[in-house]
Kinemage of the C-alpha trace (Angstrom):
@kinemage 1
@onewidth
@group {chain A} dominant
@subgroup {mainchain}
@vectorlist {calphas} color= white
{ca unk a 1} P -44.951 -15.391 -36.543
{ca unk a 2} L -45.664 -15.622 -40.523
{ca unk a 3} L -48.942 -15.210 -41.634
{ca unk a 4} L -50.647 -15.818 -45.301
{ca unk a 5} L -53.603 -17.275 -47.350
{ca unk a 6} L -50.409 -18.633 -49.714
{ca unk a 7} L -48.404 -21.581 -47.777
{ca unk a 8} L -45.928 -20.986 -50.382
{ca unk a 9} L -45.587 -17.618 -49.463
{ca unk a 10} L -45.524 -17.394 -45.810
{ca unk a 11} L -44.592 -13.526 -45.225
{ca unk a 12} L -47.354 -12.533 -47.744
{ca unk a 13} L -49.204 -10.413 -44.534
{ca unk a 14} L -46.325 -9.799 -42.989
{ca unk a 15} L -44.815 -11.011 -39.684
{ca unk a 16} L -47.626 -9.647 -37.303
{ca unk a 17} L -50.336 -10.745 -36.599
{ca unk a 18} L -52.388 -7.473 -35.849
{ca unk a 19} L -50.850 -6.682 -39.504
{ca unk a 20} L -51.719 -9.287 -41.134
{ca unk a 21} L -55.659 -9.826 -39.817
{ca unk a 22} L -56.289 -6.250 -40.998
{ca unk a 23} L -55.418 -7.772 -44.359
{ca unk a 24} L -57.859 -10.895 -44.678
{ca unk a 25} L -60.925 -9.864 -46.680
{ca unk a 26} L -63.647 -11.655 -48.695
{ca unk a 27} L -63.245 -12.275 -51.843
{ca unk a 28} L -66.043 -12.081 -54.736
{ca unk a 29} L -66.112 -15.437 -55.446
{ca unk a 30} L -68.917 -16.720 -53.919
{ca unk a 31} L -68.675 -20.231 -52.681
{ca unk a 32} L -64.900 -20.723 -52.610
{ca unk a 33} L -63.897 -20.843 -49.167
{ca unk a 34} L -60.998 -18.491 -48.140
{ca unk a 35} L -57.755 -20.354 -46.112
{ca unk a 36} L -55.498 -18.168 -43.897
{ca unk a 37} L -52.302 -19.705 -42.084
{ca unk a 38} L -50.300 -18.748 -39.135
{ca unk a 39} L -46.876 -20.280 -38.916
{ca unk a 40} L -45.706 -19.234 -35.053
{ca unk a 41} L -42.521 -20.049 -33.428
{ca unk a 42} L -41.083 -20.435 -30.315
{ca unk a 43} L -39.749 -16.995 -28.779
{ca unk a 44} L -36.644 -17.013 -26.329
{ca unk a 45} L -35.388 -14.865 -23.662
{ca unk a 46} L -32.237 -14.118 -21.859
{ca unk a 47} L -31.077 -16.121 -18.403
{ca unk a 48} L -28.189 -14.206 -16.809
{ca unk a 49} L -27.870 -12.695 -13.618
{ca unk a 50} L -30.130 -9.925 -13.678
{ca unk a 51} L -33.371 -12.167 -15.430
{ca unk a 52} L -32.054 -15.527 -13.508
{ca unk a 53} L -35.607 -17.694 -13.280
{ca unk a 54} L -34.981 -18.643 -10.009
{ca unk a 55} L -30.655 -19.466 -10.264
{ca unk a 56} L -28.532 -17.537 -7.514
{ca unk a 57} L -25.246 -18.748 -9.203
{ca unk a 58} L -25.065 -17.351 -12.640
{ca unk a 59} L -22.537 -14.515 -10.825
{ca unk a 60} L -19.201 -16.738 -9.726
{ca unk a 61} L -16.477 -14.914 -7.888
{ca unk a 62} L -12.676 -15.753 -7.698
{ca unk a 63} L -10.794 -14.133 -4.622
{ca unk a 64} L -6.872 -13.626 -4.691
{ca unk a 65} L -5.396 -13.290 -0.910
{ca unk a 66} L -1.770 -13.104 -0.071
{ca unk a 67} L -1.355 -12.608 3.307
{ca unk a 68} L 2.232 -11.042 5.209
{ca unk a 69} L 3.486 -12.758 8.006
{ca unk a 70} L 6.078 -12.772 10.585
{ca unk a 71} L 7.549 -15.757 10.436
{ca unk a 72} L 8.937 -16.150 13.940
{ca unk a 73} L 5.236 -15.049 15.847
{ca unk a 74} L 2.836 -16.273 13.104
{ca unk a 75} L 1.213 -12.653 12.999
{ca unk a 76} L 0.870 -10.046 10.571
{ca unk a 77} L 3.393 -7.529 9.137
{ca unk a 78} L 1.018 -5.687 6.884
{ca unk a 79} L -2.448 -5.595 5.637
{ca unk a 80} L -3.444 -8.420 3.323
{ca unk a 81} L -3.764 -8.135 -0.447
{ca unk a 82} L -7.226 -9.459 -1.711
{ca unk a 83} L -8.088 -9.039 -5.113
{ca unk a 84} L -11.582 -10.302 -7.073
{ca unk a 85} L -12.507 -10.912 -10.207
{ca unk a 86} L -16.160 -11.215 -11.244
{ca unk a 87} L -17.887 -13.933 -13.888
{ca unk a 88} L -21.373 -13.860 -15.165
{ca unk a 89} L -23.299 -17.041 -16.596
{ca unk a 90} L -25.796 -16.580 -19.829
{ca unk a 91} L -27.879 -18.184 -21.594
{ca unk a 92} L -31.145 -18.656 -23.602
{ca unk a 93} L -34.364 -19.863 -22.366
{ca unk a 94} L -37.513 -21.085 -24.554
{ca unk a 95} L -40.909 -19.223 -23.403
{ca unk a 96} L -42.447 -21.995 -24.744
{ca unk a 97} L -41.328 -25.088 -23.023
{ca unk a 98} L -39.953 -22.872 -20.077
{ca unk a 99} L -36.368 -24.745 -21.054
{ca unk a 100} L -32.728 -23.337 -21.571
{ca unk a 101} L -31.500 -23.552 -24.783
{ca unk a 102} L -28.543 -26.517 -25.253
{ca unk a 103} L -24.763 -24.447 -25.746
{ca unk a 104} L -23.777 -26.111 -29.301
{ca unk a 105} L -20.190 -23.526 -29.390
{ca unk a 106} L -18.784 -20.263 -28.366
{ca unk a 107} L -15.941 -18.993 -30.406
{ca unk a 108} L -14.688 -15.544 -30.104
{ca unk a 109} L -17.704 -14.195 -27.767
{ca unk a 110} L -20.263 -15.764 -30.243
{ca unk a 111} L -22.705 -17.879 -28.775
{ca unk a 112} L -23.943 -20.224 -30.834
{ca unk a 113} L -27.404 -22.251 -29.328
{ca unk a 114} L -29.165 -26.044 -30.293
{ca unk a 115} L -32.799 -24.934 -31.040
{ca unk a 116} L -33.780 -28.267 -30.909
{ca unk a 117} L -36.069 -28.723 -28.008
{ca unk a 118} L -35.521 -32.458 -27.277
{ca unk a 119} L -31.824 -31.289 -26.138
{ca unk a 120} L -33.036 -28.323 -24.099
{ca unk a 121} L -32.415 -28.275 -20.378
{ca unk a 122} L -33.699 -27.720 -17.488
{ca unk a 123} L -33.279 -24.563 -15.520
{ca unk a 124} L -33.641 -25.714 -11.931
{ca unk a 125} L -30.849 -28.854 -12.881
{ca unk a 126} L -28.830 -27.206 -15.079
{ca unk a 127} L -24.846 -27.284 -14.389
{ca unk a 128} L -22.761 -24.221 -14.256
{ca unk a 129} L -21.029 -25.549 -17.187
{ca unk a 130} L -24.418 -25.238 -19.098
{ca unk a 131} L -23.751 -21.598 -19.401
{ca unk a 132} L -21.572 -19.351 -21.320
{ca unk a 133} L -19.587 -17.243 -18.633
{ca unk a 134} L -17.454 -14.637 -19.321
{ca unk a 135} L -13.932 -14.512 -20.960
{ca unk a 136} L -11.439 -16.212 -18.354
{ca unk a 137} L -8.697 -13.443 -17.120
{ca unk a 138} L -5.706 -12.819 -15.870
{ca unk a 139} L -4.737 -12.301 -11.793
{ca unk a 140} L -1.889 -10.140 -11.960
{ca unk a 141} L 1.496 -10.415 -10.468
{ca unk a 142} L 1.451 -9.100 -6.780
{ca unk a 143} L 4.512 -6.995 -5.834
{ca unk a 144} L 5.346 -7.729 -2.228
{ca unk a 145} L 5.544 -4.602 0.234
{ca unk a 146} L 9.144 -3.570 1.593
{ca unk a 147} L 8.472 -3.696 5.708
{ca unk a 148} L 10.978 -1.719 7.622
{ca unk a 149} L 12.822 -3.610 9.817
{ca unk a 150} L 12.262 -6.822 8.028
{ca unk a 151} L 13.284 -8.882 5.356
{ca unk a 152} L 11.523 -11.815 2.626
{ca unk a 153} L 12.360 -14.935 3.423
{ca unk a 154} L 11.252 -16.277 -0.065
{ca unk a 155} L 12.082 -19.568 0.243
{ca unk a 156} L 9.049 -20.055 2.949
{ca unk a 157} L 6.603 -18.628 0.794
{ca unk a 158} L 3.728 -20.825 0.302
{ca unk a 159} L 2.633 -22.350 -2.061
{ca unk a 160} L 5.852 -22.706 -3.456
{ca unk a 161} L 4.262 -22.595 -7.232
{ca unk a 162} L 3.114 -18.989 -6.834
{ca unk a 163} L 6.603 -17.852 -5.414
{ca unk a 164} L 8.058 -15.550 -7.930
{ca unk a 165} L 11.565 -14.254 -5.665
{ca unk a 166} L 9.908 -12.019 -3.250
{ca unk a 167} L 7.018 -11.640 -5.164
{ca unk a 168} L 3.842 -13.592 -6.049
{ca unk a 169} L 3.535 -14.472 -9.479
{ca unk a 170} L 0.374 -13.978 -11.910
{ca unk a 171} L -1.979 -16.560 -13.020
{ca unk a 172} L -3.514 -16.678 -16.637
{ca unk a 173} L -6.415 -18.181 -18.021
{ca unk a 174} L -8.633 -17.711 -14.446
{ca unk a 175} L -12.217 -19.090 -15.556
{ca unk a 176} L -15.313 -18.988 -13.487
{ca unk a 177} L -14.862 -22.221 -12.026
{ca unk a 178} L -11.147 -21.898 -10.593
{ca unk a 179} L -10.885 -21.517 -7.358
{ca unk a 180} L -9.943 -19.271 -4.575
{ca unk a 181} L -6.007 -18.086 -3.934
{ca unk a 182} L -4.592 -17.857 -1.552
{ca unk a 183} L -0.764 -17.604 -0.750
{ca unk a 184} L 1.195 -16.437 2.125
{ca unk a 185} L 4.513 -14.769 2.252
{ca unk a 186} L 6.885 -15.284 4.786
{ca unk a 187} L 9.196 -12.005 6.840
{ca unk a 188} L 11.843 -12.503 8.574
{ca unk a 189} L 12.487 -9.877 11.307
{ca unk a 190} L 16.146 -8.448 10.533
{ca unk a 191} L 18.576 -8.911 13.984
{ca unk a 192} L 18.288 -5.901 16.416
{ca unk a 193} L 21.112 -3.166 15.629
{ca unk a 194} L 23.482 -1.971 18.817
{ca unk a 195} L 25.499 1.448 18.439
{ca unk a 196} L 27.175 2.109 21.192
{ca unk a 197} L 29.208 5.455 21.751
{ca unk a 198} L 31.192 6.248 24.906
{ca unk a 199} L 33.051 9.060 26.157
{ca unk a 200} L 35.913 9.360 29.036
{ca unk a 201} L 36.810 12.229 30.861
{ca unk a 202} L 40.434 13.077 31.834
{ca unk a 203} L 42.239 15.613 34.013
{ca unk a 204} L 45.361 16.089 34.351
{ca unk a 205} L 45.946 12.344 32.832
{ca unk a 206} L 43.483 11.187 35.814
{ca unk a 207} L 39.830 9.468 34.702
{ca unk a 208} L 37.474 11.684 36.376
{ca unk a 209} L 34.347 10.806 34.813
{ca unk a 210} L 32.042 8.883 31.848
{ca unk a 211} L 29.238 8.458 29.726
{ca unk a 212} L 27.737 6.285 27.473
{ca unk a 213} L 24.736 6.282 25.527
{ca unk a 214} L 22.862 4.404 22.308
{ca unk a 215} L 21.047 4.695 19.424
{ca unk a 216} L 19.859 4.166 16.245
{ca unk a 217} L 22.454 3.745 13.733
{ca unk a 218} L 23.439 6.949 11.599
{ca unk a 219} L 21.570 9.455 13.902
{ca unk a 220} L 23.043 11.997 16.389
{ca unk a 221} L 25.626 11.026 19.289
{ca unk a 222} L 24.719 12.882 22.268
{ca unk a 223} L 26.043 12.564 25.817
{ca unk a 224} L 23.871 14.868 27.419
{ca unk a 225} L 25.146 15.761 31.061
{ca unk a 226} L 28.287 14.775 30.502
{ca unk a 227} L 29.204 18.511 29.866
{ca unk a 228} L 27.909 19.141 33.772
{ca unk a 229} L 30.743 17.259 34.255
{ca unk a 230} L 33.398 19.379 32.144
{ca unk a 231} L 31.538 22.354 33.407
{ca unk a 232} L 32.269 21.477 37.366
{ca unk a 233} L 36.075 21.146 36.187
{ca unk a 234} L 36.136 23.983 34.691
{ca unk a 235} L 34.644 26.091 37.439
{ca unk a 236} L 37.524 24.423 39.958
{ca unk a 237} L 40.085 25.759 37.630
{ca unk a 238} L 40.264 23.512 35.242
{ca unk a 239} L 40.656 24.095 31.468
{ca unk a 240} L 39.773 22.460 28.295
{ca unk a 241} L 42.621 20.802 26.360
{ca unk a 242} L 41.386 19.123 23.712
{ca unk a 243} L 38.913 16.073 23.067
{ca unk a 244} L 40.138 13.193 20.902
{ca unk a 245} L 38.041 10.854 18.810
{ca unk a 246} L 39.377 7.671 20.323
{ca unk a 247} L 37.783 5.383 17.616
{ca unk a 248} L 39.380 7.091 14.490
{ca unk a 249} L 42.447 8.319 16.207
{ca unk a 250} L 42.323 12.229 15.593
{ca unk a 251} L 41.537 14.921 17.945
{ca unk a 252} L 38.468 17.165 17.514
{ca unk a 253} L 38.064 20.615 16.690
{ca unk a 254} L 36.737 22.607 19.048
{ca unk a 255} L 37.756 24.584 21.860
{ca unk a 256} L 35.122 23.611 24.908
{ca unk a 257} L 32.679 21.006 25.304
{ca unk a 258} L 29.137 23.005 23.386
{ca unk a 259} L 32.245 23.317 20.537
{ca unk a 260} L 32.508 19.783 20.178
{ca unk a 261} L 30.767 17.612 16.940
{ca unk a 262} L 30.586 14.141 18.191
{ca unk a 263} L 28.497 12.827 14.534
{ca unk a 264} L 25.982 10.198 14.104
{ca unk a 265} L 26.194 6.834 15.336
{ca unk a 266} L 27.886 4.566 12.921
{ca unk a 267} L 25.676 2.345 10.484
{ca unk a 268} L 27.701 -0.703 11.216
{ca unk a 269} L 26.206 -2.900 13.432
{ca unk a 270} L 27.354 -3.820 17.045
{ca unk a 271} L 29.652 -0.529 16.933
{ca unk a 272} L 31.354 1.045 19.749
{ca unk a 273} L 32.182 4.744 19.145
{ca unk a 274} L 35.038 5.875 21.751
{ca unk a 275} L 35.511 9.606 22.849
{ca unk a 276} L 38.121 11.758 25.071
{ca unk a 277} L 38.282 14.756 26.957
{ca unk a 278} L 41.660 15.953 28.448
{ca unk a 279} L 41.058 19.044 30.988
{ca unk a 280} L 43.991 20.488 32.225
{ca unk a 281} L 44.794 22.521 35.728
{ca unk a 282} L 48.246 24.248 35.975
{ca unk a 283} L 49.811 22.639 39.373
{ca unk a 284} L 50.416 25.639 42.174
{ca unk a 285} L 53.855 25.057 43.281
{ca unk a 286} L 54.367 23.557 46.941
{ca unk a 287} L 56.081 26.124 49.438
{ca unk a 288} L 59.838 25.554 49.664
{ca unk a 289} L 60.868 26.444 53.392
{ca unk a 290} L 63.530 29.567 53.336
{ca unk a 291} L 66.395 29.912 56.030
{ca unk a 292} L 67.771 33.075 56.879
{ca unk a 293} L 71.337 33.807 58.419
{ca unk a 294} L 72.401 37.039 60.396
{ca unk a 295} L 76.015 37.584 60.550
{ca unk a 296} L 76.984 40.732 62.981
């Protein structure tokens, strides 16, 4: 507002109007009429999401999702990645005409607006693009988790534009209106590992007894009650020899079965660890029959 008794001084009072009335006075000139003007102009307010006049859309969301999958059942490995980003709309309305403002530019954050009210807009029909939103973004690159027991099978991952190797790859320039991602990456379940490790039991040269057991690869070889059989040997007068690792061709240290270090399993797959035990019984001569001759 601009109010003054001079129209070619407009801010003479001042630019309010409470001001400027407490200013008017009579003059002492009688019979010359006094002239004050008012010059008022349309005042604007903000449209944005938290003073919307009625629009539910001026906050637009853009949602990342990769999800892991097994390739051979279709289900998931791990938890999905989901990642937002959040856009607001703005803009200027006219309290006068109850319009928004036309969008002439924005350049660097600066908003620049047509005041003209034959372009101004309505609120109820205006178009997203109508707004200024905020400065597009960037969705980042999105590392793929390592998943024991399984590997990437990157050529499956789809869409095949966001593939970056194992990885999903970021996307620039992400502006209110782009839409939802969503990607999928692909695991392929690695082929089941066999260690085997066996162990033979010998005395006196004669097989008497095995074992065999399996597990994971690089972890402890145990036979477990394989040593009941040793022990029962040994109590019939039997005695340990030696043990042999069959697989690597060298005998063991050790001088009884609880002595012996069998190691881990091997970390080659499909492996078949081989062990020997040689017990040993001294053999009790047979009874040679004795004839006696008496010569008188």
């Amino acid at each position: 507002m601009q109010a003054t008794s001079d129209p070619n001084n407009p801010t003479k009072y001042g630019t309010e109007y409470s001001s400027a009335a407490s200013q008017w006075m009579f003059d002492d000139k009688p019979g010359v009429n006094q002239s004050f003007y008012v010059y008022v102009e349309h005042d604007y307010a903000p449209i944005n999401p938290e003073n919307a006049y009625g629009r539910t859309d001026l906050t637009q969301t853009v949602t990342e999702t990769v999800h892991y999958i097994d390739e051979a059942t279709n289900k998931p490995v791990a938890t999905d990645y989901t990642n937002t980003l959040t856009f607001k709309g703005q803009g200027r309305v006219d309290k006068v005409t109850g319009k928004m403002l036309k969008i002439k530019s924005i350049e660097n954050g600066q908003i620049t607006y047509d005041y003209n009210v034959a372009t101004e807009i309505d609120i109820s029909s205006a178009k997203l693009s109508d707004f200024a939103w905020s400065t597009p973004t960037t969705l980042q690159k999105v590392t793929s988790p390592t998943i024991a027991g399984y590997t990437i099978d990157a050529a499956k991952t789809t869409p095949s534009e966001l593939a970056d190797g194992n990885d999903i790859k970021e996307i620039q320039n992400v502006a209110y209106d782009h839409g939802n991602v969503e990607a999928t990456v692909y695991y392929k379940a690695n082929p089941v590992e066999t260690h085997k490790a066996g162990l033979t039991i010998y005395a006196n040269g004669n097989q008497v007894g095995t074992a065999s057991v399996t597990g994971a690869k690089d972890t402890a070889i145990n036979f477990g009650s394989a040593s009941d059989i040793v022990a029962a040997y040994i109590s019939n007068g039997y005695k340990f020899d030696h043990a042999q690792d069959v697989t690597n061709n060298k005998d063991m240290t050790g001088k009884s079965y609880n002595e012996l270090n069998f190691g881990n399993f091997a970390t080659t797959n499909n492996s078949d660890q081989q062990f020997a035990i040689y017990l040993t019984k001294d053999e009790i001569p047979a009874k040679t029959q004795q004839n006696a001759q008496l010569t008188v």
